[in-house]
C-alpha positions as CSV (number, residue, x, y, z in Angstrom):
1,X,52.4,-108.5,80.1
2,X,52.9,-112.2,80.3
3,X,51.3,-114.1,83.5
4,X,54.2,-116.9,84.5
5,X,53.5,-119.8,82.2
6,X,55.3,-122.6,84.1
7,X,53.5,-122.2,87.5
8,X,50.0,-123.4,85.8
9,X,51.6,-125.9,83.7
10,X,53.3,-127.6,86.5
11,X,50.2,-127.9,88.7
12,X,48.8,-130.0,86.0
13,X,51.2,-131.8,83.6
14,X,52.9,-135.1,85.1
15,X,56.2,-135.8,84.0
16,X,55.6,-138.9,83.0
17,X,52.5,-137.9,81.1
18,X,54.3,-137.0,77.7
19,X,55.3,-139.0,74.8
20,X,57.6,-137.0,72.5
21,X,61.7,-137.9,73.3
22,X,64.8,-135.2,74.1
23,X,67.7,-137.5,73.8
24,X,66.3,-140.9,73.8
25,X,64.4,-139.5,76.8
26,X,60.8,-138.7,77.4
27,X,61.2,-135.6,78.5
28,X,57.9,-133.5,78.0
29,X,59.5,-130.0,79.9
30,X,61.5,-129.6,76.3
31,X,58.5,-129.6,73.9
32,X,56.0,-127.7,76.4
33,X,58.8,-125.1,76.6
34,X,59.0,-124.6,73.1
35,X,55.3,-124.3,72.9
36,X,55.1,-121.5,75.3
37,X,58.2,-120.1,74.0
38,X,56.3,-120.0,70.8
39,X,53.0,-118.9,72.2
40,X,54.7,-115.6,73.8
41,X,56.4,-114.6,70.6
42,X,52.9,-114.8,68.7
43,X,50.9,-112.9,72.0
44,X,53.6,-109.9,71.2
45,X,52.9,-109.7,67.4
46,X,48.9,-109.8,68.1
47,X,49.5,-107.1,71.2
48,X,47.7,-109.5,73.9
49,X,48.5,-110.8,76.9
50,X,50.1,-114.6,77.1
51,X,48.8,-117.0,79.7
52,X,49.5,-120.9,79.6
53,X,47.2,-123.1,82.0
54,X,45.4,-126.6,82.0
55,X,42.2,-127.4,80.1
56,X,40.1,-127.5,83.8
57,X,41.8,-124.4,84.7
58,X,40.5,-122.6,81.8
59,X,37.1,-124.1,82.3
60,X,37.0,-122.6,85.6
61,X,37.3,-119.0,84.6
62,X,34.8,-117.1,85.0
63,X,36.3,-113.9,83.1
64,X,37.6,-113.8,80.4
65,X,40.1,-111.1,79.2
66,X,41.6,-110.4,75.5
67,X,45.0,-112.7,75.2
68,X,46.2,-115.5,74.0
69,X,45.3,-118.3,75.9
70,X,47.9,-121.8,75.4
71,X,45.4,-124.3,76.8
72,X,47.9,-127.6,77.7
73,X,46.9,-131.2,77.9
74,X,49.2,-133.2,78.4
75,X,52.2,-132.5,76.7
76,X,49.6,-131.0,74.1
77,X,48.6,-127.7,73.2
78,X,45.5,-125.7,72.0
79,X,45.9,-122.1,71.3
80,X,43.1,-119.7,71.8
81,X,43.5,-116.3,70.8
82,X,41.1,-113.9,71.8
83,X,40.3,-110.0,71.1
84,X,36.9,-108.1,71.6
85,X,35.3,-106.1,69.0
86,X,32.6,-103.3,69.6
87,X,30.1,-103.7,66.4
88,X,28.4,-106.6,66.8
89,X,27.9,-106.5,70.5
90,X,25.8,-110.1,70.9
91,X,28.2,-112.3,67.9
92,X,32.1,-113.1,67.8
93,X,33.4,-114.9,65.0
94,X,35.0,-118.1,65.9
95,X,38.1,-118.5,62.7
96,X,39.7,-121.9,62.2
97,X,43.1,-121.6,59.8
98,X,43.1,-123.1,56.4
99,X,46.7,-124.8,56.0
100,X,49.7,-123.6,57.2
101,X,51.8,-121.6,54.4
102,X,55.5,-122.0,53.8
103,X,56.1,-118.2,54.9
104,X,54.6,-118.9,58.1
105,X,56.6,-122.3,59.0
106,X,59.7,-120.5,57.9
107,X,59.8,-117.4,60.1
108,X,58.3,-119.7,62.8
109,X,54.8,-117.8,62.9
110,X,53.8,-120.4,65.0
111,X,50.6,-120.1,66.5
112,X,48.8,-118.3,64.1
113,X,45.4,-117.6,63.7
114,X,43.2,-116.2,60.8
115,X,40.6,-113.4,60.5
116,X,41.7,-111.7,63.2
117,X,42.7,-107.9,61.1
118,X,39.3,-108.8,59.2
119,X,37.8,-108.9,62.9
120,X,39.1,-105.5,63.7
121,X,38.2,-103.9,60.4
122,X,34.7,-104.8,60.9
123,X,34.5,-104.1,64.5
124,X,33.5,-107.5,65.8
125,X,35.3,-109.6,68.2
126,X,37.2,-112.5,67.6
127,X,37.9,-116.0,68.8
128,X,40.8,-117.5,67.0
129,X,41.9,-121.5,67.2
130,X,45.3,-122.3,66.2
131,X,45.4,-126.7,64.9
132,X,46.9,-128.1,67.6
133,X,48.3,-131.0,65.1
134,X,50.8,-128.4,63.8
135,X,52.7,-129.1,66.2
136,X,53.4,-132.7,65.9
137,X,55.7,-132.4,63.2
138,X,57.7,-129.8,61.1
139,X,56.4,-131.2,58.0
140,X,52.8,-131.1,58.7
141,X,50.5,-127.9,56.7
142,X,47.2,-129.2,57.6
143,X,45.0,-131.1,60.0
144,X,41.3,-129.9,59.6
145,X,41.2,-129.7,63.7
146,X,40.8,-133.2,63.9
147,X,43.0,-134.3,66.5
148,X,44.6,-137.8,67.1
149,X,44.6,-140.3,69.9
150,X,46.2,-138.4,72.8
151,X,43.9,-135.2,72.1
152,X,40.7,-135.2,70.2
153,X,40.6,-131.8,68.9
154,X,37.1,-132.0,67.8
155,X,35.5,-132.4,71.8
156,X,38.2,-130.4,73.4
157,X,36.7,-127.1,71.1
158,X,33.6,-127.9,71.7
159,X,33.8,-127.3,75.4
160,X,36.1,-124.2,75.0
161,X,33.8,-122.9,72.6
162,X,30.5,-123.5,75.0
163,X,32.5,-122.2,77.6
164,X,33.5,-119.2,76.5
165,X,29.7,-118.5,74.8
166,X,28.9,-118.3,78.3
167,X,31.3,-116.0,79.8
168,X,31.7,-113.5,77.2
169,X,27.9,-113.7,76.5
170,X,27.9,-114.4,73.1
171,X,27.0,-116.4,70.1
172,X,29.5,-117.6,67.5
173,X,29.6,-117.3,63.8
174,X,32.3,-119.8,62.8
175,X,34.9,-118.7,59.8
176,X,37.2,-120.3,57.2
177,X,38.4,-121.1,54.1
178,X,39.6,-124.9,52.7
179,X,40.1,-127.1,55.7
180,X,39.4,-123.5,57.8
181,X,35.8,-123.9,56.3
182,X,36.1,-127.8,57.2
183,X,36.1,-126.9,60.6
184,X,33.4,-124.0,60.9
185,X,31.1,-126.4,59.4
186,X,31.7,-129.4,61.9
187,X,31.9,-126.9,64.8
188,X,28.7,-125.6,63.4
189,X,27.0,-128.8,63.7
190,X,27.8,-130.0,67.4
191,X,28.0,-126.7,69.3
192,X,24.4,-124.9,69.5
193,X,26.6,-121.9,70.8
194,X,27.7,-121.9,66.9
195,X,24.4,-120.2,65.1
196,X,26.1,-119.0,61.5
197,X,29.0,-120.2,59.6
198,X,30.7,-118.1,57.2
199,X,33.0,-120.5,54.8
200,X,34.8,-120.7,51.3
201,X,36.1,-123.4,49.2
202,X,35.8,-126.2,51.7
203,X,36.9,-129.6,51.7
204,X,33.9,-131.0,53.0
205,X,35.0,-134.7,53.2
206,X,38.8,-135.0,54.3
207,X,39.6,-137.9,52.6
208,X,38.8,-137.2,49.3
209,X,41.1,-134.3,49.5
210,X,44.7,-134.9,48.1
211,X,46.2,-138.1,49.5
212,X,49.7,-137.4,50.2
213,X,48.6,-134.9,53.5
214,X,45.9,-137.6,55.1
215,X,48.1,-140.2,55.1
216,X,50.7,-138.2,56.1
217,X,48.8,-136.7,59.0
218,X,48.3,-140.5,59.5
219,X,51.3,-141.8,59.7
220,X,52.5,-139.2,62.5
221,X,49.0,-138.8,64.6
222,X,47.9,-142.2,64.1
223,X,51.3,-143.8,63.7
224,X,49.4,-145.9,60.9
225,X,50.7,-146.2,57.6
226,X,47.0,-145.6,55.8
227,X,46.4,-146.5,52.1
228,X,42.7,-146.0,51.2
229,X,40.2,-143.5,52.1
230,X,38.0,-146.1,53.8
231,X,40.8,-147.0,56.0
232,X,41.3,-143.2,56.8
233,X,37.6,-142.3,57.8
234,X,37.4,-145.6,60.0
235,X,40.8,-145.4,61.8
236,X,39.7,-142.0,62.8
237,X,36.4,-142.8,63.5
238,X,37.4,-145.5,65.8
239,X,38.8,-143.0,68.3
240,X,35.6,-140.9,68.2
241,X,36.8,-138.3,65.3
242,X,34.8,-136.8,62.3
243,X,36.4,-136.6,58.7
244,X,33.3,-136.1,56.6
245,X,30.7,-132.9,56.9
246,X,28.4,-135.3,54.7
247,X,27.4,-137.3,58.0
248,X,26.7,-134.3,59.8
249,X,23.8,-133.3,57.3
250,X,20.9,-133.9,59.8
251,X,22.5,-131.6,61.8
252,X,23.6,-129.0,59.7
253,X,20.1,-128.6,58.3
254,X,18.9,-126.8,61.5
255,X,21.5,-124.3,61.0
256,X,22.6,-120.5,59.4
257,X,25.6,-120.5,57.0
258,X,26.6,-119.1,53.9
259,X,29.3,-121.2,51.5
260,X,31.0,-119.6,48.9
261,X,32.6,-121.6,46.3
262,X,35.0,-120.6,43.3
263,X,33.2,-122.5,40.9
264,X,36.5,-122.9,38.8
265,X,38.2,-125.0,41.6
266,X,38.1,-128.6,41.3
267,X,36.9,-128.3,45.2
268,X,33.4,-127.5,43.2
269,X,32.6,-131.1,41.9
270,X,34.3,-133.3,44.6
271,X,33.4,-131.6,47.9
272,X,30.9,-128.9,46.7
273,X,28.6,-130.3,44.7
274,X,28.1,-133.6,47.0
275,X,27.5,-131.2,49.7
276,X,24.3,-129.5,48.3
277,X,23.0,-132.8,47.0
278,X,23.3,-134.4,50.8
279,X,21.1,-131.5,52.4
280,X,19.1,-131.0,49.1
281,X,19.4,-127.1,48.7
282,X,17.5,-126.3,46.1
283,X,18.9,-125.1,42.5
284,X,18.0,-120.9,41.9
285,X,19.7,-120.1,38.8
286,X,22.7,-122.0,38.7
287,X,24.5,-119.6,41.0
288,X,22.6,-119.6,44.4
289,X,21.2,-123.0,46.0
290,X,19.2,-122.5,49.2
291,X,17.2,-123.9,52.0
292,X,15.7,-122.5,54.7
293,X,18.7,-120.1,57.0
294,X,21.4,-122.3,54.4
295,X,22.8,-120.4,51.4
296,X,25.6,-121.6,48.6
297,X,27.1,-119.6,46.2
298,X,29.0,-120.1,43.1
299,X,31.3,-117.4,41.8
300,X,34.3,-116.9,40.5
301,X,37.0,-115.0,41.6
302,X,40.4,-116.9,39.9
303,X,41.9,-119.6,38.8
304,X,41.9,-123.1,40.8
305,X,41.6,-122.9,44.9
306,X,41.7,-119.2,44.6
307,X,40.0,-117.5,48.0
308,X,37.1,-114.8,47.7
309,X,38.7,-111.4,46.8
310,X,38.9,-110.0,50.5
311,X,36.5,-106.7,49.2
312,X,33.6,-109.6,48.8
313,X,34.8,-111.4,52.3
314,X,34.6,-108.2,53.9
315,X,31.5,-106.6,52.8
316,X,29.3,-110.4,53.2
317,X,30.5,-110.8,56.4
318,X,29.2,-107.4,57.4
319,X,25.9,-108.3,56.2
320,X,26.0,-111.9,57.3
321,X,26.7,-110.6,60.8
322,X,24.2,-107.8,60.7
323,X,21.1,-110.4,59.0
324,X,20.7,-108.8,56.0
325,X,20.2,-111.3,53.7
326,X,18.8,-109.6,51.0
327,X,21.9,-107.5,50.9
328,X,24.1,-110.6,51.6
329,X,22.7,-111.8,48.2
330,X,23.1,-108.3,46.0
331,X,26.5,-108.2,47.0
332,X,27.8,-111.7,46.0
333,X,25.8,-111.8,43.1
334,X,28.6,-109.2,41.6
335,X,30.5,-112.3,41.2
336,X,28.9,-114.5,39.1
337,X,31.0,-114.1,36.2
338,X,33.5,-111.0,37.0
339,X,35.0,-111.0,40.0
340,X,38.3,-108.6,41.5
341,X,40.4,-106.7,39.5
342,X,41.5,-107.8,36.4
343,X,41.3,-111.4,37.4
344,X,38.3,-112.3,35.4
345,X,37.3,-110.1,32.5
346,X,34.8,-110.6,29.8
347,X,36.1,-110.5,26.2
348,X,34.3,-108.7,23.6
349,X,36.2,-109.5,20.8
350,X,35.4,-113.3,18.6
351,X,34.4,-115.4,21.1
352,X,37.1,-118.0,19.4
353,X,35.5,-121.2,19.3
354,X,34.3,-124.3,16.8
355,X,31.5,-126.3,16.7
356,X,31.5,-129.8,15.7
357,X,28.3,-132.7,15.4
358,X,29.0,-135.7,16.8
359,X,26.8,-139.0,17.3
360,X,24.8,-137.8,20.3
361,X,25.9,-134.4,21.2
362,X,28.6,-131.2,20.4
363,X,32.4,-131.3,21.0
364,X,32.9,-127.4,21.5
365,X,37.0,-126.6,21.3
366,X,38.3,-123.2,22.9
367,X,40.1,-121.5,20.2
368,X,42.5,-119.2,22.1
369,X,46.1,-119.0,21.0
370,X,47.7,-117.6,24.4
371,X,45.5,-119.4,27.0
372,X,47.3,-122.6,28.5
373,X,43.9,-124.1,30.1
374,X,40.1,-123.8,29.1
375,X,36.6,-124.9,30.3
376,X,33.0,-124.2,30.0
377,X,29.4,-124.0,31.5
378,X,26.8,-125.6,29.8
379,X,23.7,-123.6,29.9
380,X,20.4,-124.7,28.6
381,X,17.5,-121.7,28.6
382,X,19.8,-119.6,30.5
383,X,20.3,-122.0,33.6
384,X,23.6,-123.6,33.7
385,X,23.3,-127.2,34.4
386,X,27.2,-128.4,34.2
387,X,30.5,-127.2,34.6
388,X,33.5,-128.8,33.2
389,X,36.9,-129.4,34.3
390,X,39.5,-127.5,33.0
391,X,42.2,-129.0,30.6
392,X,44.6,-128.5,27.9
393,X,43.4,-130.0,25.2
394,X,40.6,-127.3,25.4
395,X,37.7,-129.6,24.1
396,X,34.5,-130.1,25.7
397,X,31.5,-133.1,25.2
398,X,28.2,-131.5,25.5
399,X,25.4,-135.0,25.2
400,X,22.3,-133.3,23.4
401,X,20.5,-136.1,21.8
402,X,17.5,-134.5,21.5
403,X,18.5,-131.6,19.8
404,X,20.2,-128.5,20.8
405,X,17.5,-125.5,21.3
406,X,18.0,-123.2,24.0
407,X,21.9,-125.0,24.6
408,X,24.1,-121.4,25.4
409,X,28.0,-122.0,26.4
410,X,30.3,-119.9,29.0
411,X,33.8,-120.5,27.4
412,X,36.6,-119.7,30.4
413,X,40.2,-119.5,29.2
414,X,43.2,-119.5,31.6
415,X,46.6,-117.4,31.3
416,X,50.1,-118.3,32.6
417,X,49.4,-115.5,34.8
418,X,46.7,-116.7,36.3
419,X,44.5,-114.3,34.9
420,X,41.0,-116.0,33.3
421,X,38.9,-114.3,30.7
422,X,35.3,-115.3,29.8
423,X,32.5,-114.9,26.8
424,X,29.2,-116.1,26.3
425,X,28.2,-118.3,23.4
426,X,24.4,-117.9,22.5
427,X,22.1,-120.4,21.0
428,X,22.2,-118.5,17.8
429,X,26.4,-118.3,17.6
430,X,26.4,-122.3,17.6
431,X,23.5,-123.0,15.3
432,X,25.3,-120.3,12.9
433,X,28.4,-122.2,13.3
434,X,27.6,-125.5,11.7
């Protein structure tokens, strides 16, 4: 099953080309071991063949078979998992891991890839990319393919990807969720082999994600100690690598992609929303914003950083792949306000709620004994215009100087269970409350 690993990796690794330490020792045999150890182990679960060889190597192949392909530079390592599908004869999707989850680190599932039973369920073939930067350091979750100084993850996919667009004859729709959907929106941007991208919840600029893993990821790629965001996007720039999808805009406005986005994750004002605004998609109803071949959606299908339910992820991407866009748009409109099994329901009981006037505006307070967190949309003649943070205190600042005709309210109320139920508020309800 397995081809013999060390014979390629000796033809093109020099001993003295690694910089991680066995005993006080650079000794870069140890860690590429463990690597292809590792890589074997994951080829069995996925039922492919393993083969290890050197970045030119690779490029050199002019056939490509189904395996999983540990692609070594260096003392370094990009994993490449790849099975063929039969639906979509002409498209493979191209899936990039969100982070790494504690399950997975414990058992050691290490590579792993993503979308790759979602692949076979819809028939189409799959190129899977395992973050390289997992490997630095037990402790690391995520690394939005980046890459660091000895391997720039970002250039080093690009060529595989071109590559293999050629050989298997295909074109690329690019796949992920959270720093998964980072990465299929860069990739879409500098590879024209990458014509769609199908994403979820992304961050779209990596510094302004939580601080703790960019400086983290720092401190062991970089070997910097970073502090600032500034200092993050510039150290990394510096060595030729891309942490914000906001500078790619010029480029991404050529392009195909559909973002979905749980409207109740805080990922919806700080990476969403400045998204839209920096390719100007225009506004449809408060749900969809468009341009041209680029589509954005806001549902909800939980609470917080919760992913599509994976009957929606399923069903788009069969669309998506199959250009029905029309039928792309009936389907995830089922998710405006209810979305999954018992995750979202509307209430039909008292909508729970008080009214108060306040110099310039509303303060609207959730009334709702067993919910833990609340928020709302503000709506004005049906279009909803804002959406708030959720918080405890369950009180909400609506600024309606000029009076408050056609003002409607979506109150959302979180359970300890995660669960979130929802109920309209009409014009008429909060002029017959005061």
């Amino acid at each position: 099953m397995f081809e013999n690993s060390f014979d390629s990796y000796e033809s093109s690794y020099s001993f003295w080309d690694g910089w991680w330490k066995c005993l006080g020792v650079i000794c870069p045999v140890c860690d590429v071991s463990s690597k292809i150890n590792k890589g074997k182990r994951s080829a069995n679960r996925f039922k492919v063949s393993f083969y290890s060889l050197s970045i030119d190597q690779f490029l050199d192949r002019n056939i490509i078979d189904d395996g999983l392909y540990q692609i070594l530079i260096g003392g370094n390592a990009i994993d490449v998992l790849i099975k063929r599908g039969i639906t979509f004869s002409d498209k493979a999707l191209l899936t990039f891991n969100g982070a790494l989850s504690e399950k997975a680190r414990e058992l050691d599932l290490i590579p792993n890839f993503t979308g790759v039973a979602l692949a076979e369920e819809i028939g189409a073939s799959v190129v899977a990319f395992f973050d390289p930067v997992i490997y630095l350091k037990d402790d690391i979750y995520i690394g939005w393919y980046l890459g660091w100084r000895e391997l720039n993850t970002q250039k080093t996919i690009i060529l595989i990807v071109n590559h293999l667009a050629k050989v298997m004859g295909v074109s690329f729709c690019s796949f992920g969720g959270s720093g998964g959907g980072f990465a299929s929106l860069y990739y879409l941007s500098e590879s024209d082999e990458i014509n769609k991208a199908f994403v979820w919840n992304c961050q779209t600029v990596v510094e302004k994600y939580n601080s703790r893993f960019w400086r983290h990821l720092s401190e062991v790629s970089l070997q910097k100690k970073l502090t600032s965001e500034v200092e993050f996007s510039e150290e990394m720039g510096a060595i030729g690598i891309c942490t914000s999808l906001l500078s790619k805009s010029d480029s991404l406005k050529n392009k195909d992609f559909i973002y979905l986005q749980n409207a109740l994750d805080w990922h919806t004002t700080v990476h969403a929303e400045p998204f839209i605004k920096k390719l100007d998609l225009d506004d449809e109803d408060g749900f969809f914003y468009s341009k041209e071949k680029m589509l954005f959606f806001k549902g909800n299908w939980g609470a917080g950083h919760a992913v599509p339910p994976r009957k929606l992820i399923v069903s788009a991407l069969k669309l998506y792949l199959a250009d029905n866009v029309a039928g792309l748009r009936r389907e995830v409109s089922k998710y405006k306000y209810i979305a999954g099994e018992n995750k979202i329901v509307k209430k039909e009981e008292d909508p729970g709620f008080y009214v108060s006037k306040k110099p310039k505006g509303l303060l609207i307070e959730v009334v709702d004994d067993f919910s833990i967190w609340a928020t709302i949309y503000e709506k004005w003649d049906g279009v909803v215009v804002k959406k708030y943070q959720y918080n405890k205190e369950k009180k909400f600042f609506i600024n309606c100087e000029s009076g408050f005709e056609g003002l409607s309210v979506v109150l959302f109320s979180k359970y300890i269970d995660g669960s979130v139920a929802w109920r309209e508020i009409s014009n008429q309800d909060i002029m017959d409350s005061f």
